[in-house]
MARNUTOR-374327 format. One record per residue (C-alpha): residue in three letters; x, y, z. Coordinates in nm, 4 decimals. Example, Ala and Ser with C-alpha at 12.3 -4.5 7.8 and 13.67 -1.06 7.14 Angstrom:
ROMAR, rest, xx, yy, zz
ROMAR, ALA, 1.2300, -0.4500, 0.7800
ROMAR, SER, 1.3670, -0.1060, 0.7140
This chain:
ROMAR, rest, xx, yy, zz
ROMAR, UNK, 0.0000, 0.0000, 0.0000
ROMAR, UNK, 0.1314, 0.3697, -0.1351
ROMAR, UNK, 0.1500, 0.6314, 0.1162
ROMAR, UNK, -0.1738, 0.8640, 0.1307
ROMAR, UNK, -0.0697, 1.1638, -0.0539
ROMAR, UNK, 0.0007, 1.4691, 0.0975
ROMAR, UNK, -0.2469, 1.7400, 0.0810
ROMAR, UNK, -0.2501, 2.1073, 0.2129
ROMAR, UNK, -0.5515, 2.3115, 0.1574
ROMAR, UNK, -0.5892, 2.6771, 0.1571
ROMAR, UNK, -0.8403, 2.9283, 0.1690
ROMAR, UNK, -0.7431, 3.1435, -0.0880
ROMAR, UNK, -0.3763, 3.2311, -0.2872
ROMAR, UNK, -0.3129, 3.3685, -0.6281
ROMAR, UNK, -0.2525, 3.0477, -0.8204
ROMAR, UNK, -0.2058, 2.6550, -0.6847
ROMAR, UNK, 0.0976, 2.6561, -0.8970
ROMAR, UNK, 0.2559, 2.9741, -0.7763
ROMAR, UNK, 0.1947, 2.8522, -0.4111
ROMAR, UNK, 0.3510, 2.5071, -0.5183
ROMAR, UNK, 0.6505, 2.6759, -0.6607
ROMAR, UNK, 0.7129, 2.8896, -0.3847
ROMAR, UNK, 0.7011, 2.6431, -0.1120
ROMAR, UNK, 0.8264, 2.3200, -0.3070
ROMAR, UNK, 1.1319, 2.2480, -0.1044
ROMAR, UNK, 0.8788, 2.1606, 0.1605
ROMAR, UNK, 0.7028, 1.8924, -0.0190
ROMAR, UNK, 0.7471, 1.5259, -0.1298
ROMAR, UNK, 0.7297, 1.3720, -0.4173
ROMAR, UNK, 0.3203, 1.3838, -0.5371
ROMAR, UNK, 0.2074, 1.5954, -0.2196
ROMAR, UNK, -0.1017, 1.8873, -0.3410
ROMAR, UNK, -0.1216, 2.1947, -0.2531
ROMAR, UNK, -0.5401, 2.3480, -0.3020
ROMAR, UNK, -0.6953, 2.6236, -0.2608
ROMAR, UNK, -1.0742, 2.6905, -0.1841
ROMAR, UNK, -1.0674, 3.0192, -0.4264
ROMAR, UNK, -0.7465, 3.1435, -0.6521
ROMAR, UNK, -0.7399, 3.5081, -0.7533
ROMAR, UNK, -0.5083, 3.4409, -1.0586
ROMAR, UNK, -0.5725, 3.1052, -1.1959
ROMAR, UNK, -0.3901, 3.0142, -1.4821
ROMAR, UNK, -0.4610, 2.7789, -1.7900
ROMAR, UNK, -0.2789, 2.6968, -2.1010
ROMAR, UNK, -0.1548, 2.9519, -2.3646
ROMAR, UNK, -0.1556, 3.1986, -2.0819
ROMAR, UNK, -0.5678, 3.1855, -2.0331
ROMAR, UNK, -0.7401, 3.2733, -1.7010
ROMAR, UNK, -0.8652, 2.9532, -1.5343
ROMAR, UNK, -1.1971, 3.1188, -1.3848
ROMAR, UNK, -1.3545, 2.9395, -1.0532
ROMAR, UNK, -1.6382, 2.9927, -0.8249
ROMAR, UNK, -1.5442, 3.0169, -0.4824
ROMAR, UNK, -1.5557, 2.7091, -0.2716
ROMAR, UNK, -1.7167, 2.5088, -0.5993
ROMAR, UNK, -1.4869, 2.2976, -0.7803
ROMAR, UNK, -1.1123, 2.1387, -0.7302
ROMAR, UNK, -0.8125, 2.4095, -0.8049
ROMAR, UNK, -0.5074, 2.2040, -0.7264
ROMAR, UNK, -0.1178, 2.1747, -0.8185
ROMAR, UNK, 0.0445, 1.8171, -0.8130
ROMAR, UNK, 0.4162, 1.8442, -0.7440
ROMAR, UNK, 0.6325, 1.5944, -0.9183
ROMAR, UNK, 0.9891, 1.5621, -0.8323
ROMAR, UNK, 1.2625, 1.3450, -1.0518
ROMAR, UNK, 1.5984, 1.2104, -0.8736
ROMAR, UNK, 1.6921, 1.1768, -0.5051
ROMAR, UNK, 1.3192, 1.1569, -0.2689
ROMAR, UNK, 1.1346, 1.1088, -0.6262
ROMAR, UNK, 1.0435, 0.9737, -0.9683
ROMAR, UNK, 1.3454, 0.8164, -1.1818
ROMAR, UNK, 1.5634, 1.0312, -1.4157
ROMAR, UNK, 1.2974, 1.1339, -1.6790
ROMAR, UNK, 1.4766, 1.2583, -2.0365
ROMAR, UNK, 1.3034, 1.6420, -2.1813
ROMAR, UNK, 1.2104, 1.4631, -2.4402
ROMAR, UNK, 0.9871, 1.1993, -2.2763
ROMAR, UNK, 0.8029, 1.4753, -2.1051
ROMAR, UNK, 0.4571, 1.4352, -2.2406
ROMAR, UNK, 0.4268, 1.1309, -2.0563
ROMAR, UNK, 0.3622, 1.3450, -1.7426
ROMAR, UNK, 0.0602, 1.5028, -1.9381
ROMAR, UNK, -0.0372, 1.1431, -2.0119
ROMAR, UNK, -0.0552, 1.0016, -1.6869
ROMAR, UNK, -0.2476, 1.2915, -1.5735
ROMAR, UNK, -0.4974, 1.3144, -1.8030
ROMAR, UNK, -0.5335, 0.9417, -1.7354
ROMAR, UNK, -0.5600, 1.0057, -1.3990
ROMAR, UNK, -0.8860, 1.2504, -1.4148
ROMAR, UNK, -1.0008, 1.0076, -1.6412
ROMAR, UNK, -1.0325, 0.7433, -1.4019
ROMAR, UNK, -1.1693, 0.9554, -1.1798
ROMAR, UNK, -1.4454, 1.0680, -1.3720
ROMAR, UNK, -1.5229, 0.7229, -1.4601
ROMAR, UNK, -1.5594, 0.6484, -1.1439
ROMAR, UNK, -1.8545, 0.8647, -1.1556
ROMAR, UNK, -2.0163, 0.7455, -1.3882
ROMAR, UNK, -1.9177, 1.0106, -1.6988
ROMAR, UNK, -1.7349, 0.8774, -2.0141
ROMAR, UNK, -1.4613, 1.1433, -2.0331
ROMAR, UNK, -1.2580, 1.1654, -2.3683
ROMAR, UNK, -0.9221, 1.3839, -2.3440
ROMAR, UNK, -0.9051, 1.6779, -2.6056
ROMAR, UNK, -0.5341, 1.6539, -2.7026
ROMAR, UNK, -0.3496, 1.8263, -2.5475
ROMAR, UNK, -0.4583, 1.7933, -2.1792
ROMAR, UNK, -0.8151, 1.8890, -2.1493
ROMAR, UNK, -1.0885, 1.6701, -2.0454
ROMAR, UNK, -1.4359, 1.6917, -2.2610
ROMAR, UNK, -1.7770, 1.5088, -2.1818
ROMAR, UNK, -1.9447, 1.5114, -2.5478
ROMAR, UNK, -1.8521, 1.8397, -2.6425
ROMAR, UNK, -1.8344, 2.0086, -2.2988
ROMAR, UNK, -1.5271, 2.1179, -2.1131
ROMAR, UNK, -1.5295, 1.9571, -1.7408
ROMAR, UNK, -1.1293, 2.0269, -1.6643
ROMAR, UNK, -0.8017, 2.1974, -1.7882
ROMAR, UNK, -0.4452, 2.1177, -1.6637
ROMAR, UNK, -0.0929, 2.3342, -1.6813
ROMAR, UNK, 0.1851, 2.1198, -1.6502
ROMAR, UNK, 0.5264, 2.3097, -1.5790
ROMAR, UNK, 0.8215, 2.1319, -1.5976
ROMAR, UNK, 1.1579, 2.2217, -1.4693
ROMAR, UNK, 1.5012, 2.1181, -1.6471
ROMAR, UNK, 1.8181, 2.0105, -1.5403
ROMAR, UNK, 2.0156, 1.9643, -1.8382
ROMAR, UNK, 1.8797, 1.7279, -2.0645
ROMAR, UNK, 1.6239, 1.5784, -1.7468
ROMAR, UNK, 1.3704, 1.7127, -1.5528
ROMAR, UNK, 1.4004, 1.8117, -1.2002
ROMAR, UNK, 1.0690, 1.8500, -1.1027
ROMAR, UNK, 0.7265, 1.9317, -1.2330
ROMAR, UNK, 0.3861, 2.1562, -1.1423
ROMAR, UNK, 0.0565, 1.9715, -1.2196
ROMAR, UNK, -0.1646, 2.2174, -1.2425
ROMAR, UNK, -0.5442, 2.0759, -1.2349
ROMAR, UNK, -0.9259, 2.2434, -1.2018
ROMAR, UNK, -1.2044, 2.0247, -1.2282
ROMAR, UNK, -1.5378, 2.1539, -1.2464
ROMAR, UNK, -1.7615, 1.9858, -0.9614
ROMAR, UNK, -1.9998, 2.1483, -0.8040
ROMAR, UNK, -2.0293, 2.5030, -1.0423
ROMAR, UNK, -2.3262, 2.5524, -1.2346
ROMAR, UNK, -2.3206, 2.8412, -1.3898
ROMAR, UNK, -2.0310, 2.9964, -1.5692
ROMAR, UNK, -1.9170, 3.2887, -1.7229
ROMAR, UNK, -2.0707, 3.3732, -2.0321
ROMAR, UNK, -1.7286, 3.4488, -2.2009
ROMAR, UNK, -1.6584, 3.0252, -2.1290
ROMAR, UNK, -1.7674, 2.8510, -2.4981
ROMAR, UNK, -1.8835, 2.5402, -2.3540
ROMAR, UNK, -1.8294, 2.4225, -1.9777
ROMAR, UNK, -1.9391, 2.1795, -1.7590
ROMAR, UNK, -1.9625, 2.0192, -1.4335
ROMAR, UNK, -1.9588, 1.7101, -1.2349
ROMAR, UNK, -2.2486, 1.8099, -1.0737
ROMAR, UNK, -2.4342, 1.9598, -1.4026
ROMAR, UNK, -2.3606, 1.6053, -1.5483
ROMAR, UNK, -2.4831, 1.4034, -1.1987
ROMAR, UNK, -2.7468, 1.6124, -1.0898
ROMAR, UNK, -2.5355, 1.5572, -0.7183
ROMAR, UNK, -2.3325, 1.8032, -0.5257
ROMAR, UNK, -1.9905, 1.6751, -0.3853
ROMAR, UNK, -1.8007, 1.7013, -0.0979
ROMAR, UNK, -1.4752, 1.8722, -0.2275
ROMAR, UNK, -1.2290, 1.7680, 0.0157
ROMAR, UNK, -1.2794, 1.3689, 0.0101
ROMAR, UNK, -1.3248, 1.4113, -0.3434
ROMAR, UNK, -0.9580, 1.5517, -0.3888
ROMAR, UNK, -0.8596, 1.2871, -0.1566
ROMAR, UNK, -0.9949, 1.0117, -0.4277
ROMAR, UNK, -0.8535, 1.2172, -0.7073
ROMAR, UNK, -0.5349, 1.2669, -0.5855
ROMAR, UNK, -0.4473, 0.8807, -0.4877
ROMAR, UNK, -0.5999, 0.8123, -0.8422
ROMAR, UNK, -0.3137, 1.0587, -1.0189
ROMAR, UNK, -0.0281, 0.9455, -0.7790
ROMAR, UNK, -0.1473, 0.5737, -0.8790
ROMAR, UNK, -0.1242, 0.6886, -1.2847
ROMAR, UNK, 0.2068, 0.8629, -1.1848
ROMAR, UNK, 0.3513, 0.5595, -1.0263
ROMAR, UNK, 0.2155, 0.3483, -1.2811
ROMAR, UNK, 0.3426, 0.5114, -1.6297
ROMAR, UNK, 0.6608, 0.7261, -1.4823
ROMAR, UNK, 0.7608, 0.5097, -1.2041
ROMAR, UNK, 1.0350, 0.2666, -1.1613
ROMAR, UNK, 0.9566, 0.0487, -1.4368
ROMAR, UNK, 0.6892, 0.2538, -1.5831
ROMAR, UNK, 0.4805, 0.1382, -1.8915
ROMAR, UNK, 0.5005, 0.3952, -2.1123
ROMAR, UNK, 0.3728, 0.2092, -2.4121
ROMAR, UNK, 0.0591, 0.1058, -2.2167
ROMAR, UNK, 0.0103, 0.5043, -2.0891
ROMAR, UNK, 0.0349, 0.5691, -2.5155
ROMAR, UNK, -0.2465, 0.3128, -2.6206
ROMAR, UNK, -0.4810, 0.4240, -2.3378
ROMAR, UNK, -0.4173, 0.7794, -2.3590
ROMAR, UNK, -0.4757, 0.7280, -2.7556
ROMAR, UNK, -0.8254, 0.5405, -2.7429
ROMAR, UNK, -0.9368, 0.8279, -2.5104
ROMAR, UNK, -0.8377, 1.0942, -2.7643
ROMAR, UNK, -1.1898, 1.3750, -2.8556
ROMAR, UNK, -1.2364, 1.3384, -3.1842
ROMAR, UNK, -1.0199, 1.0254, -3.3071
ROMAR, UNK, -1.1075, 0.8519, -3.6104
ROMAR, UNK, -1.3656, 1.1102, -3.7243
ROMAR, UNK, -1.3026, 1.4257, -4.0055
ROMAR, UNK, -1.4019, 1.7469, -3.8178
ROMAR, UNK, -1.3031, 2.0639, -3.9020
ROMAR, UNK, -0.9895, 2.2381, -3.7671
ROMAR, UNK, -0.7403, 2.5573, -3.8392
ROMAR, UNK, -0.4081, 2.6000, -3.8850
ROMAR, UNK, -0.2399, 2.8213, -3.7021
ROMAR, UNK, 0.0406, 2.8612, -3.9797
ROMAR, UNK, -0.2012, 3.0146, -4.2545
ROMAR, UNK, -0.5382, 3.0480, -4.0637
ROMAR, UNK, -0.7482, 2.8339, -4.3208
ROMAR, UNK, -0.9904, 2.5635, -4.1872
ROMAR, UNK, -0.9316, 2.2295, -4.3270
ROMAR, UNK, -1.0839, 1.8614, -4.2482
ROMAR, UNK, -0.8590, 1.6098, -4.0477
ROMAR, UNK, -0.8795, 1.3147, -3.8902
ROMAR, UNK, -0.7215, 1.2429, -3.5866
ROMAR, UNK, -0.5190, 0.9289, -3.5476
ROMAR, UNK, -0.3002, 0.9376, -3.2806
ROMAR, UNK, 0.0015, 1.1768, -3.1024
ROMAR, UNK, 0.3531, 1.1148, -3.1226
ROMAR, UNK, 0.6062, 1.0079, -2.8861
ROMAR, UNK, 0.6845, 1.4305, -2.8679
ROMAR, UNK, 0.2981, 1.4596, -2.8083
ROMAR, UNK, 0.2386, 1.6248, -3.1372
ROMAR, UNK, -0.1375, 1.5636, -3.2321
ROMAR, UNK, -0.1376, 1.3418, -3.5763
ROMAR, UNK, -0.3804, 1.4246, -3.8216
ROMAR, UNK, -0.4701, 1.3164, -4.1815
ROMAR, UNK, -0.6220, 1.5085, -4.4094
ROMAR, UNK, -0.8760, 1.4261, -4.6944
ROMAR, UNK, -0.6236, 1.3797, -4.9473
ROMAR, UNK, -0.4474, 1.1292, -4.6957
ROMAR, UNK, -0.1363, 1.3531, -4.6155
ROMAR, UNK, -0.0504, 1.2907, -4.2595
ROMAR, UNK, 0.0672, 1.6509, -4.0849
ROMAR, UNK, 0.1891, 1.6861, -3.7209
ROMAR, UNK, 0.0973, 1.9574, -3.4861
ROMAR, UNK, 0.2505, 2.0735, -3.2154
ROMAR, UNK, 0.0947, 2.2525, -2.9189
ROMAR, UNK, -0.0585, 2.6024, -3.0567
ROMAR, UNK, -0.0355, 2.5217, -3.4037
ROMAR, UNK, -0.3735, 2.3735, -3.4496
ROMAR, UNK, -0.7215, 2.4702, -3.3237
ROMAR, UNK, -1.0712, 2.2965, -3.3038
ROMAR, UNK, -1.3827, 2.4161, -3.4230
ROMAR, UNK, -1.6355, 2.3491, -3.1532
Protein backbone atom coordinates (compact mmCIF):
# COMPACT_ATOMS: atom_id res chain seq x y z
CA UNK A 1 0.00 0.00 0.00
CA UNK A 2 1.31 3.70 -1.35
CA UNK A 3 1.50 6.31 1.16
CA UNK A 4 -1.74 8.64 1.31
CA UNK A 5 -0.70 11.64 -0.54
CA UNK A 6 0.01 14.69 0.97
CA UNK A 7 -2.47 17.40 0.81
CA UNK A 8 -2.50 21.07 2.13
CA UNK A 9 -5.52 23.12 1.57
CA UNK A 10 -5.89 26.77 1.57
CA UNK A 11 -8.40 29.28 1.69
CA UNK A 12 -7.43 31.43 -0.88
CA UNK A 13 -3.76 32.31 -2.87
CA UNK A 14 -3.13 33.68 -6.28
CA UNK A 15 -2.52 30.48 -8.20
CA UNK A 16 -2.06 26.55 -6.85
CA UNK A 17 0.98 26.56 -8.97
CA UNK A 18 2.56 29.74 -7.76
CA UNK A 19 1.95 28.52 -4.11
CA UNK A 20 3.51 25.07 -5.18
CA UNK A 21 6.50 26.76 -6.61
CA UNK A 22 7.13 28.90 -3.85
CA UNK A 23 7.01 26.43 -1.12
CA UNK A 24 8.26 23.20 -3.07
CA UNK A 25 11.32 22.48 -1.04
CA UNK A 26 8.79 21.61 1.60
CA UNK A 27 7.03 18.92 -0.19
CA UNK A 28 7.47 15.26 -1.30
CA UNK A 29 7.30 13.72 -4.17
CA UNK A 30 3.20 13.84 -5.37
CA UNK A 31 2.07 15.95 -2.20
CA UNK A 32 -1.02 18.87 -3.41
CA UNK A 33 -1.22 21.95 -2.53
CA UNK A 34 -5.40 23.48 -3.02
CA UNK A 35 -6.95 26.24 -2.61
CA UNK A 36 -10.74 26.91 -1.84
CA UNK A 37 -10.67 30.19 -4.26
CA UNK A 38 -7.47 31.44 -6.52
CA UNK A 39 -7.40 35.08 -7.53
CA UNK A 40 -5.08 34.41 -10.59
CA UNK A 41 -5.73 31.05 -11.96
CA UNK A 42 -3.90 30.14 -14.82
CA UNK A 43 -4.61 27.79 -17.90
CA UNK A 44 -2.79 26.97 -21.01
CA UNK A 45 -1.55 29.52 -23.65
CA UNK A 46 -1.56 31.99 -20.82
CA UNK A 47 -5.68 31.86 -20.33
CA UNK A 48 -7.40 32.73 -17.01
CA UNK A 49 -8.65 29.53 -15.34
CA UNK A 50 -11.97 31.19 -13.85
CA UNK A 51 -13.54 29.39 -10.53
CA UNK A 52 -16.38 29.93 -8.25
CA UNK A 53 -15.44 30.17 -4.82
CA UNK A 54 -15.56 27.09 -2.72
CA UNK A 55 -17.17 25.09 -5.99
CA UNK A 56 -14.87 22.98 -7.80
CA UNK A 57 -11.12 21.39 -7.30
CA UNK A 58 -8.13 24.09 -8.05
CA UNK A 59 -5.07 22.04 -7.26
CA UNK A 60 -1.18 21.75 -8.19
CA UNK A 61 0.45 18.17 -8.13
CA UNK A 62 4.16 18.44 -7.44
CA UNK A 63 6.32 15.94 -9.18
CA UNK A 64 9.89 15.62 -8.32
CA UNK A 65 12.63 13.45 -10.52
CA UNK A 66 15.98 12.10 -8.74
CA UNK A 67 16.92 11.77 -5.05
CA UNK A 68 13.19 11.57 -2.69
CA UNK A 69 11.35 11.09 -6.26
CA UNK A 70 10.44 9.74 -9.68
CA UNK A 71 13.45 8.16 -11.82
CA UNK A 72 15.63 10.31 -14.16
CA UNK A 73 12.97 11.34 -16.79
CA UNK A 74 14.77 12.58 -20.37
CA UNK A 75 13.03 16.42 -21.81
CA UNK A 76 12.10 14.63 -24.40
CA UNK A 77 9.87 11.99 -22.76
CA UNK A 78 8.03 14.75 -21.05
CA UNK A 79 4.57 14.35 -22.41
CA UNK A 80 4.27 11.31 -20.56
CA UNK A 81 3.62 13.45 -17.43
CA UNK A 82 0.60 15.03 -19.38
CA UNK A 83 -0.37 11.43 -20.12
CA UNK A 84 -0.55 10.02 -16.87
CA UNK A 85 -2.48 12.92 -15.73
CA UNK A 86 -4.97 13.14 -18.03
CA UNK A 87 -5.33 9.42 -17.35
CA UNK A 88 -5.60 10.06 -13.99
CA UNK A 89 -8.86 12.50 -14.15
CA UNK A 90 -10.01 10.08 -16.41
CA UNK A 91 -10.32 7.43 -14.02
CA UNK A 92 -11.69 9.55 -11.80
CA UNK A 93 -14.45 10.68 -13.72
CA UNK A 94 -15.23 7.23 -14.60
CA UNK A 95 -15.59 6.48 -11.44
CA UNK A 96 -18.54 8.65 -11.56
CA UNK A 97 -20.16 7.45 -13.88
CA UNK A 98 -19.18 10.11 -16.99
CA UNK A 99 -17.35 8.77 -20.14
CA UNK A 100 -14.61 11.43 -20.33
CA UNK A 101 -12.58 11.65 -23.68
CA UNK A 102 -9.22 13.84 -23.44
CA UNK A 103 -9.05 16.78 -26.06
CA UNK A 104 -5.34 16.54 -27.03
CA UNK A 105 -3.50 18.26 -25.47
CA UNK A 106 -4.58 17.93 -21.79
CA UNK A 107 -8.15 18.89 -21.49
CA UNK A 108 -10.88 16.70 -20.45
CA UNK A 109 -14.36 16.92 -22.61
CA UNK A 110 -17.77 15.09 -21.82
CA UNK A 111 -19.45 15.11 -25.48
CA UNK A 112 -18.52 18.40 -26.42
CA UNK A 113 -18.34 20.09 -22.99
CA UNK A 114 -15.27 21.18 -21.13
CA UNK A 115 -15.30 19.57 -17.41
CA UNK A 116 -11.29 20.27 -16.64
CA UNK A 117 -8.02 21.97 -17.88
CA UNK A 118 -4.45 21.18 -16.64
CA UNK A 119 -0.93 23.34 -16.81
CA UNK A 120 1.85 21.20 -16.50
CA UNK A 121 5.26 23.10 -15.79
CA UNK A 122 8.22 21.32 -15.98
CA UNK A 123 11.58 22.22 -14.69
CA UNK A 124 15.01 21.18 -16.47
CA UNK A 125 18.18 20.10 -15.40
CA UNK A 126 20.16 19.64 -18.38
CA UNK A 127 18.80 17.28 -20.65
CA UNK A 128 16.24 15.78 -17.47
CA UNK A 129 13.70 17.13 -15.53
CA UNK A 130 14.00 18.12 -12.00
CA UNK A 131 10.69 18.50 -11.03
CA UNK A 132 7.26 19.32 -12.33
CA UNK A 133 3.86 21.56 -11.42
CA UNK A 134 0.57 19.71 -12.20
CA UNK A 135 -1.65 22.17 -12.42
CA UNK A 136 -5.44 20.76 -12.35
CA UNK A 137 -9.26 22.43 -12.02
CA UNK A 138 -12.04 20.25 -12.28
CA UNK A 139 -15.38 21.54 -12.46
CA UNK A 140 -17.61 19.86 -9.61
CA UNK A 141 -20.00 21.48 -8.04
CA UNK A 142 -20.29 25.03 -10.42
CA UNK A 143 -23.26 25.52 -12.35
CA UNK A 144 -23.21 28.41 -13.90
CA UNK A 145 -20.31 29.96 -15.69
CA UNK A 146 -19.17 32.89 -17.23
CA UNK A 147 -20.71 33.73 -20.32
CA UNK A 148 -17.29 34.49 -22.01
CA UNK A 149 -16.58 30.25 -21.29
CA UNK A 150 -17.67 28.51 -24.98
CA UNK A 151 -18.83 25.40 -23.54
CA UNK A 152 -18.29 24.22 -19.78
CA UNK A 153 -19.39 21.80 -17.59
CA UNK A 154 -19.63 20.19 -14.33
CA UNK A 155 -19.59 17.10 -12.35
CA UNK A 156 -22.49 18.10 -10.74
CA UNK A 157 -24.34 19.60 -14.03
CA UNK A 158 -23.61 16.05 -15.48
CA UNK A 159 -24.83 14.03 -11.99
CA UNK A 160 -27.47 16.12 -10.90
CA UNK A 161 -25.35 15.57 -7.18
CA UNK A 162 -23.33 18.03 -5.26
CA UNK A 163 -19.91 16.75 -3.85
CA UNK A 164 -18.01 17.01 -0.98
CA UNK A 165 -14.75 18.72 -2.27
CA UNK A 166 -12.29 17.68 0.16
CA UNK A 167 -12.79 13.69 0.10
CA UNK A 168 -13.25 14.11 -3.43
CA UNK A 169 -9.58 15.52 -3.89
CA UNK A 170 -8.60 12.87 -1.57
CA UNK A 171 -9.95 10.12 -4.28
CA UNK A 172 -8.54 12.17 -7.07
CA UNK A 173 -5.35 12.67 -5.86
CA UNK A 174 -4.47 8.81 -4.88
CA UNK A 175 -6.00 8.12 -8.42
CA UNK A 176 -3.14 10.59 -10.19
CA UNK A 177 -0.28 9.45 -7.79
CA UNK A 178 -1.47 5.74 -8.79
CA UNK A 179 -1.24 6.89 -12.85
CA UNK A 180 2.07 8.63 -11.85
CA UNK A 181 3.51 5.59 -10.26
CA UNK A 182 2.15 3.48 -12.81
CA UNK A 183 3.43 5.11 -16.30
CA UNK A 184 6.61 7.26 -14.82
CA UNK A 185 7.61 5.10 -12.04
CA UNK A 186 10.35 2.67 -11.61
CA UNK A 187 9.57 0.49 -14.37
CA UNK A 188 6.89 2.54 -15.83
CA UNK A 189 4.81 1.38 -18.92
CA UNK A 190 5.00 3.95 -21.12
CA UNK A 191 3.73 2.09 -24.12
CA UNK A 192 0.59 1.06 -22.17
CA UNK A 193 0.10 5.04 -20.89
CA UNK A 194 0.35 5.69 -25.15
CA UNK A 195 -2.47 3.13 -26.21
CA UNK A 196 -4.81 4.24 -23.38
CA UNK A 197 -4.17 7.79 -23.59
CA UNK A 198 -4.76 7.28 -27.56
CA UNK A 199 -8.25 5.41 -27.43
CA UNK A 200 -9.37 8.28 -25.10
CA UNK A 201 -8.38 10.94 -27.64
CA UNK A 202 -11.90 13.75 -28.56
CA UNK A 203 -12.36 13.38 -31.84
CA UNK A 204 -10.20 10.25 -33.07
CA UNK A 205 -11.08 8.52 -36.10
CA UNK A 206 -13.66 11.10 -37.24
CA UNK A 207 -13.03 14.26 -40.06
CA UNK A 208 -14.02 17.47 -38.18
CA UNK A 209 -13.03 20.64 -39.02
CA UNK A 210 -9.90 22.38 -37.67
CA UNK A 211 -7.40 25.57 -38.39
CA UNK A 212 -4.08 26.00 -38.85
CA UNK A 213 -2.40 28.21 -37.02
CA UNK A 214 0.41 28.61 -39.80
CA UNK A 215 -2.01 30.15 -42.54
CA UNK A 216 -5.38 30.48 -40.64
CA UNK A 217 -7.48 28.34 -43.21
CA UNK A 218 -9.90 25.64 -41.87
CA UNK A 219 -9.32 22.30 -43.27
CA UNK A 220 -10.84 18.61 -42.48
CA UNK A 221 -8.59 16.10 -40.48
CA UNK A 222 -8.80 13.15 -38.90
CA UNK A 223 -7.21 12.43 -35.87
CA UNK A 224 -5.19 9.29 -35.48
CA UNK A 225 -3.00 9.38 -32.81
CA UNK A 226 0.01 11.77 -31.02
CA UNK A 227 3.53 11.15 -31.23
CA UNK A 228 6.06 10.08 -28.86
CA UNK A 229 6.84 14.31 -28.68
CA UNK A 230 2.98 14.60 -28.08
CA UNK A 231 2.39 16.25 -31.37
CA UNK A 232 -1.37 15.64 -32.32
CA UNK A 233 -1.38 13.42 -35.76
CA UNK A 234 -3.80 14.25 -38.22
CA UNK A 235 -4.70 13.16 -41.82
CA UNK A 236 -6.22 15.08 -44.09
CA UNK A 237 -8.76 14.26 -46.94
CA UNK A 238 -6.24 13.80 -49.47
CA UNK A 239 -4.47 11.29 -46.96
CA UNK A 240 -1.36 13.53 -46.16
CA UNK A 241 -0.50 12.91 -42.60
CA UNK A 242 0.67 16.51 -40.85
CA UNK A 243 1.89 16.86 -37.21
CA UNK A 244 0.97 19.57 -34.86
CA UNK A 245 2.50 20.74 -32.15
CA UNK A 246 0.95 22.53 -29.19
CA UNK A 247 -0.58 26.02 -30.57
CA UNK A 248 -0.36 25.22 -34.04
CA UNK A 249 -3.73 23.74 -34.50
CA UNK A 250 -7.21 24.70 -33.24
CA UNK A 251 -10.71 22.96 -33.04
CA UNK A 252 -13.83 24.16 -34.23
CA UNK A 253 -16.35 23.49 -31.53
Amino acid sequence: MEDKVKIRWVDETDSTQDELRRRFPEHDNLSVTAAVFQTAGRGQRGNRWTSGRGLNLTFSMLLKFGEGGFPALEVSRQFEITKAATLGVVSYLEGKGVEPTIKWPNDIYVRDKKICGMLVENVLDGDKLSHSFVGIGLNMNQREFDPSLTNPVSLSKLTGEEYDLKPELETLASLLAESFRRFIGEGGTALTGDREYENRLYRKGRFHDYVSREDGKVFQGKIIGVSPEGKLLVVNRKGELNEFAFKEINFII
